[in-house]
C-alpha angles and dihedrals in degrees: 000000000000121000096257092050106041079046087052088052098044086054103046087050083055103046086052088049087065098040083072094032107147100273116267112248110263102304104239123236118260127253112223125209130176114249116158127023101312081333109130123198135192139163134227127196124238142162130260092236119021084201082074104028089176093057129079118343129185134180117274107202123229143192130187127189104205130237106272090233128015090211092071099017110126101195133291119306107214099222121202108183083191133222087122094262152113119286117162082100092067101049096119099060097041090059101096096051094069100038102111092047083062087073082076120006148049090244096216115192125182138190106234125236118298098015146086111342092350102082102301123205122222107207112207095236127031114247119274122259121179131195094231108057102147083072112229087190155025092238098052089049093050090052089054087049090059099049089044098051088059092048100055090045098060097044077045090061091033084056094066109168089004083059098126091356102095107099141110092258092063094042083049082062085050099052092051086054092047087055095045079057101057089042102244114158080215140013120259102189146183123208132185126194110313078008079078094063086053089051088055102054093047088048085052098040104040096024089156097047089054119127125174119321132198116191119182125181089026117216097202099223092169100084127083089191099110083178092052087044095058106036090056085058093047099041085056094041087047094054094047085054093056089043086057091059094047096050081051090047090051101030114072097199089067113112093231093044108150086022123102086237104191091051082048082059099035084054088043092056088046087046091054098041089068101038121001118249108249107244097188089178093030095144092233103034131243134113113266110274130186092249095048093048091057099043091045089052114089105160097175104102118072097208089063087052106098091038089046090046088050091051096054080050094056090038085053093044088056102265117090094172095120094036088056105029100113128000098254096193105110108252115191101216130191133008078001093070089055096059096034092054102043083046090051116018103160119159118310095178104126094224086052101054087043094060088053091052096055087045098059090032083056093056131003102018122026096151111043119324086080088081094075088075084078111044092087091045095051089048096047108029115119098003116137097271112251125197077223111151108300121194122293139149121272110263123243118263155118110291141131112278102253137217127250144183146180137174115248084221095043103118084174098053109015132201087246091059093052094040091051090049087053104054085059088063111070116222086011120139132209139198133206113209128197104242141061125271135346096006092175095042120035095005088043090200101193099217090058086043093061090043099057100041085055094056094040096051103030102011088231107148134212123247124280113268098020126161123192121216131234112265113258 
């Protein structure tokens, strides 16, 4: 039995030992206090492990924007925006982006376990990042392994009774206490990107507390296929590099107008590979090498289109300062790193990731989507191994049919990774939008907007096969 499985089997013992945990005592009320411009907190006691609900206990913060009028208000809506990471700092400014669901709803935010307000660990050192994350050798892996292992070791001792104890099956738990709290008979929830992982454990564990959910920007943590996984990301990062060369071959303000400009970068990469690019002004120093080329190139947002094309111009013309000047691939750090690899800890061996690399760049991605076999990998690598909540499929029982959502041109959290969620709840619809990521919450797209308000408020679902536009 390989790592990865014998890891899968010790989690999904885990998850069905606290299923039938020894019941928590009676979960209190909350007691609500203003605390930032109509922003009300509150906290709620729980324990470190809901396996052992008389052990340890700490503080999870909470923050709640009340429902604009009583007269029309329908409960309270348990919102996650994702990273994983804190968010009650930032209250003010999130304000706006959940006015409209104060028509209806208590809008309640948390910061998960381990982070922000709800006990909050501090890790002696921050989390390595290297510039070269797409690895152009073992070495260079090795040496990442070793950083990271320190480093996990130390958040692992700053943790203290949190220590193995940071995943969405456990923050499942803590929804289910939040809702207890409020005093819903069952959870209405909103979440957004890895907000989503935190959905799907609650939908397998409470099947039968589940309200209506909304997931958008949906993390597939269903499938145990780390190849699978991986392909759907690079097949979507490799088209939107292709749909970058064909805004520049149709834009005249693009830098590389009148150029073929993915074969500019393809030639670049090749160049690179057999001597680095000098990047004189780079931020963080180095010459331009292959691998940090390809790890410093996301081509998935439009609006970094015209800065990203006039990079790969500079970089052409001899100089890849701008192109290399900081990794843009999103990393989770921190106390991120700890849930997101005991939620997802798929193979880190070198070899093995190799083998799935020449695999997709084989077949669906042989330019740039292939470097998303390593995201995970530079993320999990060296960290002290969890039993966490590693993917399965969504169990089989009596719920409401959710609602979910991806962006077309999403390489994170790809239309493939909501639509296969879906099809494991039955009577569940879901939208593809075209855009990028978190369409409801940060894009606002209009048309996704209506649809959800209507199901949150009415359950009333869209039709099957629906996409949703850009907004114009």
């Amino acid at each position: 039995m390989t790592k990865t499985l014998r890891l899968l089997a010790v989690a999904a013992g885990a998850a069905v030992a606290v299923l039938h945990a020894p019941p928590a005592t009676a979960t209190p009320a909350l007691t609500w206090r203003d605390c930032d411009s109509g922003v009300q907190c509150a906290e709620l006691s729980v324990p470190a492990d809901h396996a052992n609900p008389r052990g340890s206990r700490f503080d999870l913060a909470l923050a709640r924007y009340p429902a604009k009028d009583p007269a029309t208000r329908l409960g309270s809506i348990v919102v996650n925006p994702g990273g994983p990471g804190a968010y009650l700092h930032l209250l003010p400014q999130l304000g706006g982006q959940f006015a409209e669901l104060t028509q209806w709803f208590d809008v309640v935010l948390f910061d998960p376990r381990g982070m922000g307000r709800s006990a909050g660990i501090t890790c002696p050192t921050g989390a390595p990042i290297p510039l070269e994350w797409a690895f152009p050798d073992e070495a260079a892996y090795r040496a990442q392994v070793a950083r990271s292992r320190e480093f996990g070791a130390g958040c692992a001792e700053a943790a203290g009774p949190l220590a193995g104890k940071l995943d969405s099956r456990q923050v499942a738990h803590d929804l289910d206490a939040i809702r207890a709290a409020l005093g819903e008979s069952k959870l209405r929830y909103l979440g957004n990107s890895y907000g989503t992982v935190f959905g799907q454990a609650y939908l397998s564990l409470f099947p039968h507390r589940s309200g209506r959910f909304f997931l958008d920007s949906v993390y597939d943590h269903t499938n145990r296929s780390q190849r699978d996984w991986v392909s759907s990301r690079a097949e979507v990062a490799e088209r939107n590099l292709h749909r970058f060369g064909d805004w520049c071959a149709r834009t005249p303000d693009c830098a590389l107008h009148g150029r073929d400009l993915v074969k500019v970068w393809t030639d670049l990469v090749a160049r690179a590979e057999r001597q680095p690019i000098p990047a004189p002004g780079a931020k963080f120093g180095g010459p331009g090498t292959a691998a940090r080329i390809v790890s410093s190139t996301h081509s998935d947002f439009e609006r970094d289109w015209p800065r990203l094309a006039q990079a790969i111009a500079e970089a052409d013309a001899g100089d890849a300062s701008k192109l290399v000047g900081v990794p843009e691939i999103p990393v989770e750090t921190d106390v991120n790193r700890q849930i997101n690899c005991a939620d997802f800890p798929y193979a880190t061996d070198y070899r093995e990731v190799s083998r799935i690399v020449a695999g997709i760049r084989a077949t669906v991605a042989p330019l740039l989507g292939w470097r998303h076999a390593w995201v995970n990998v530079l993320k999990c690598a060296g960290l002290p191994e969890v039993s966490g909540f590693a993917p399965q499929p969504i169990p089989p029982a009596h719920r409401p049919p959710a609602l979910l959502a991806d962006g077309i041109h999403d390489s994170v959290t790809t239309v493939d990774y909501g639509r296969r969620v879906t099809a494991q709840l039955p009577g569940s619809r879901h939208i593809a939008v075209v855009g990028g990521h978190a369409n409801y919450l940060y894009a606002g797209n209009h048309c996704l907007r209506g649809h959800v308000h209507r199901y949150l408020t009415t359950g009333a679902l869209p039709p099957a096969g629906l996409t949703c536009p850009a907004n114009t």
